[in-house]
C-alpha positions as CSV (number, residue, x, y, z in Angstrom):
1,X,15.0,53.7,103.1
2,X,17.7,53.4,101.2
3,X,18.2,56.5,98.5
4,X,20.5,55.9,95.3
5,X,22.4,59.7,95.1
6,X,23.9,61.6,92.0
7,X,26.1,64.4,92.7
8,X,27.6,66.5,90.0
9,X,30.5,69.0,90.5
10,X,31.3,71.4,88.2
11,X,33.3,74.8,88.4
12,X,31.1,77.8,88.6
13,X,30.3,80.1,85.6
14,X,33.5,82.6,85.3
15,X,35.6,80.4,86.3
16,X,38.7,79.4,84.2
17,X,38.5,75.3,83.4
18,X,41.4,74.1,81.7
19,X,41.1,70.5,81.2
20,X,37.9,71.3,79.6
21,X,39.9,74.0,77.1
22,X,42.4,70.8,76.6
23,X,39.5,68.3,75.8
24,X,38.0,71.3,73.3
25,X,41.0,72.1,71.7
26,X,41.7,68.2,71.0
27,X,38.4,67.2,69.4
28,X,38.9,68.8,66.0
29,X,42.5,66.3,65.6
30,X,39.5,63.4,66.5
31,X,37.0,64.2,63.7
32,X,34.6,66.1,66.3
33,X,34.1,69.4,65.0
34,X,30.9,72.2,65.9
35,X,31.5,70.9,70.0
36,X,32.2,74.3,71.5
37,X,31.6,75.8,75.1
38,X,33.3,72.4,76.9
39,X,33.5,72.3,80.5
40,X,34.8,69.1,82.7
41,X,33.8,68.0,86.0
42,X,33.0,65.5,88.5
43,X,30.3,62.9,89.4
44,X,29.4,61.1,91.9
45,X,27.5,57.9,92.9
46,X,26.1,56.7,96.3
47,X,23.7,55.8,98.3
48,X,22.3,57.4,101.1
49,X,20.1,55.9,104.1
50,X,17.2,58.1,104.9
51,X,13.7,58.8,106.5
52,X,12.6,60.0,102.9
53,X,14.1,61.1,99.4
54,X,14.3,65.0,100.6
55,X,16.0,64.1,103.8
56,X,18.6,61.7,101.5
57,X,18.9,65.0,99.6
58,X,19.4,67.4,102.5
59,X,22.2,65.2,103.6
60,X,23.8,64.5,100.2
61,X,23.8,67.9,99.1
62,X,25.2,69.3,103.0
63,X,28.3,66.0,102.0
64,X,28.9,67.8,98.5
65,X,29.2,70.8,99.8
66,X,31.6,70.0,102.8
67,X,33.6,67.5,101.4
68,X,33.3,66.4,97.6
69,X,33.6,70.4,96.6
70,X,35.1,73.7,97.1
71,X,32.5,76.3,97.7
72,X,34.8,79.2,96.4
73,X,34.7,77.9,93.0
74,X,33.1,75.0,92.5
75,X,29.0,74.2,92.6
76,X,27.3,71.0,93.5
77,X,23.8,69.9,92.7
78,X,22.4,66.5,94.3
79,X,19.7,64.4,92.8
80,X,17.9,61.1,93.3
81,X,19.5,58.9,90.7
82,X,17.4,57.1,88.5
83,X,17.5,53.4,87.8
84,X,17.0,51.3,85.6
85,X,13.6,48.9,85.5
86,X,14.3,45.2,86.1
């Protein structure tokens, strides 16, 4: 089966994240004010061929953490992406 994937990186709690300091810092100068706490990071899409959803997941999650993050500082959280109805 095939097994749409959504994997989300983000920097761990503690650590420093300047582009997301940047992006708060500039929102005020847009009109966006009360947005506080703003933290950036990275998504990913893709589809995974698999016996069943938790095996998809197994192998998605064992990719993030390998290649599409860095353990040290970074966590990465797989999940079955959801799609739209026809």
């Amino acid at each position: 089966m095939l097994v749409p994937v959504v994997v989300e990186v983000t920097l761990r709690s503690g650590i420093a994240d300047p582009e997301g300091a940047t992006i708060e810092r500039a929102l005020p100068a847009l009109g966006f004010t009360g947005v506080s706490a703003v933290r950036a990071g990275k998504l990913f899409q893709f589809t995974v061929e698999a016996e069943t959803e938790v095996a998809a997941l197994a192998q998605a999650t064992a990719l993030a953490q390998r290649l599409l993050s860095n353990p040290v500082i970074e966590d990465a959280t797989a999940r079955v992406a959801v799609t739209p109805h026809s």
